[in-house]
N, C-alpha and C positions, 0 to 999 in steps of 0.2 A: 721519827725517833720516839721510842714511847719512854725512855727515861736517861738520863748522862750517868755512866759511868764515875764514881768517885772514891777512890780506897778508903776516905773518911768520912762518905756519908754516915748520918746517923748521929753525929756530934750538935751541938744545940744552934752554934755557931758554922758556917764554910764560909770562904774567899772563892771565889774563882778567878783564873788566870792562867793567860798562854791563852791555846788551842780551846781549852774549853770557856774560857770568855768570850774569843773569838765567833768560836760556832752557834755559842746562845745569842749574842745580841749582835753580830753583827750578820750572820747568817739568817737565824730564824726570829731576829729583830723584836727579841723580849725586852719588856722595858719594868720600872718598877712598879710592885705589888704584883705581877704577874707568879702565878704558880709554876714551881718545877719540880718532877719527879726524879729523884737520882737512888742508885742502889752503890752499895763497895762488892756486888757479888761474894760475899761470905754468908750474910745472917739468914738471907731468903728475906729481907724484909723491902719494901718500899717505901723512901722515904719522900713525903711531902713537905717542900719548902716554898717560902716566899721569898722573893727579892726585896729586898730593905736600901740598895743604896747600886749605885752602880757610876761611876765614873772610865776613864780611856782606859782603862789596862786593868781593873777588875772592879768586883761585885762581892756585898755582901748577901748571903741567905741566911735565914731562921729557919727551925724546923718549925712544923709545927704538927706532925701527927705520920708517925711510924705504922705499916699496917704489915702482918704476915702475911706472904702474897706470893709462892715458889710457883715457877714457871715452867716445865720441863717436861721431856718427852715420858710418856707413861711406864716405860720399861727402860731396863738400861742398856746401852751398844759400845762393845770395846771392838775397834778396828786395831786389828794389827797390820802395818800397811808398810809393805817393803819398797825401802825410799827408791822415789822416783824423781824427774825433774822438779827442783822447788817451785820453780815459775808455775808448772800444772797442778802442785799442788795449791797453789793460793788460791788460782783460780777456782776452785770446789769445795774449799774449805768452810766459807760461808754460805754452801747450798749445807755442807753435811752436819754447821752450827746450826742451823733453824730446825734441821731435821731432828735433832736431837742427838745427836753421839754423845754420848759421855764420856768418852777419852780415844788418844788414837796415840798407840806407841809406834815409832814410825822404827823398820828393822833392816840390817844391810842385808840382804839375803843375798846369794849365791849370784844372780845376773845383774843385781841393784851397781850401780854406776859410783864407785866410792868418792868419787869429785863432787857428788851430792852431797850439801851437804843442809839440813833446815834449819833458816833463821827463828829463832824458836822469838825472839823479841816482837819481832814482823810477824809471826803467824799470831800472837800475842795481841799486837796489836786488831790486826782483822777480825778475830774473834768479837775483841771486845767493842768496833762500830759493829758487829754482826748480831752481836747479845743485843746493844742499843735501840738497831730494828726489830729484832721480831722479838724484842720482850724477854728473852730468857732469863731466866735470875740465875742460875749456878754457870760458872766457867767451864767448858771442856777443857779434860785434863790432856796435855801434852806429855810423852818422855819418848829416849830413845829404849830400843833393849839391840844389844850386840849382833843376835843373829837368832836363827829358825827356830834351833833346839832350844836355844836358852830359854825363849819365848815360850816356849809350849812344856817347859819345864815350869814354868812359873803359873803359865794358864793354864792348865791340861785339859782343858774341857772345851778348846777352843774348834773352831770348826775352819776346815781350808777353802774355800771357792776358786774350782778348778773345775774341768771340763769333768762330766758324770752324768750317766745316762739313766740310774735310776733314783738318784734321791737329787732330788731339784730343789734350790732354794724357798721357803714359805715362810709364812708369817709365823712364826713358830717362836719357842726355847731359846733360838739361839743369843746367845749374850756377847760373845766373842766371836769374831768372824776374821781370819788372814786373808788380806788381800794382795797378789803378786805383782811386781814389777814390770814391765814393756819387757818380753820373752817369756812371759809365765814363769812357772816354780822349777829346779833343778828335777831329774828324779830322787834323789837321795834327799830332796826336804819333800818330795810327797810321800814318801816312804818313810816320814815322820810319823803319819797322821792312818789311822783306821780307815777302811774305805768306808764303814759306817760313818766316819767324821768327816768325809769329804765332797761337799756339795756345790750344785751348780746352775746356772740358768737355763729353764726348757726355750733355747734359740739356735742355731745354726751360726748363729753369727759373733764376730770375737769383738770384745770391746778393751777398750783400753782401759790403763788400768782405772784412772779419776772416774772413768766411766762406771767401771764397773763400783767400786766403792760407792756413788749417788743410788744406783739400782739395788746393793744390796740394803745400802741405810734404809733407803724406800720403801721396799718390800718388808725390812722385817719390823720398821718402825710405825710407816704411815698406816 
């Protein structure tokens, strides 16, 4: 863990308590004067404290030196990602935090399963053990949007990832990318989009959808 998460880092003064008293000292068995790093993911900043006192059920810190310190993938990635099983989604959600997404508005589209439905608290949470590890300072943004059109009414610049045999996914421009649900896209939502705006992997082979969303984060980020 390269820093704890804490909505009021930055104040001169924190307590810790609960979960995060728990995890520092009795997990990773910090004791007093020991240094710790914590961010509130808003300022980009990193904050340095000491522990000053620590008894059974919390702990005081001090600050003692604030440094500017943003973490974050070089270019920005909006996934538009038409809900799938929430369970499949968790599980990849912390590959697509490290990779750098900057936001994923999750869409019902035409085959998407309406019993679906995403714990936005729980995806919330994993993010923010997933920022913890690999360091990221800014939070991926979460929302829903209603459906296909309204989606690309708001994005228009968005790109679809669907089968296409001459403009194949690269490391390119794109910023926006939709990705399809277990059956792929209706035709009347890929008759949304340009076949200029419609891109795809040079493979033979189908991936599902968590699948595919980690190969595109990959390809257009790493």
């Amino acid at each position: 863990m390269l820093y704890l998460y804490h909505a009021e880092a930055g104040r001169p003064q924190l307590t810790l308590s609960g979960d995060e008293h728990r995890y520092i000292f009795k997990v990773r068995r910090h004791k007093t004067d020991d240094m710790l790093y914590l961010r509130n993911l808003e300022d980009g900043l990193l904050h340095r404290y000491t522990i000053d006192f620590i008894d059974k059920r919390s702990a005081t810190l001090s600050l003692r030196e604030s440094t500017a310190l943003e973490i974050k993938a070089s270019k920005p990635l909006h996934i538009g990602w038409c809900i799938i099983d929430p369970k499949s989604i968790e599980k990849v959600l912390p590959s697509l935090n490290e990779m750098g997404v900057g936001k994923i508005t999750f869409i019902y589209c035409k085959r998407s399963q309406k019993s679906f439905k995403p714990d936005f608290k729980r995806l919330e949470k994993i993010l923010l053990n997933s920022s913890q590890q690999s360091g990221r300072s800014v939070m991926m943004e979460l929302e829903m949007g209603e459906d296909l059109k309204s989606f690309l009414e708001k994005y228009p610049q968005s790109k679809l990832l669907n089968f296409s045999e001459n403009n194949f996914i690269s490391n390119s421009e794109i910023e926006t990318i939709v990705i399809g649900c277990e059956g792929g896209f209706h035709e009347e939502e890929v008759a949304l989009f340009a076949s200029e705006n419609i891109v795809g992997f040079d493979t033979p082979l189908i991936l599902k959808s968590e699948s595919a969303a980690c190969a595109a984060a990959s390809r257009l980020l790493l």
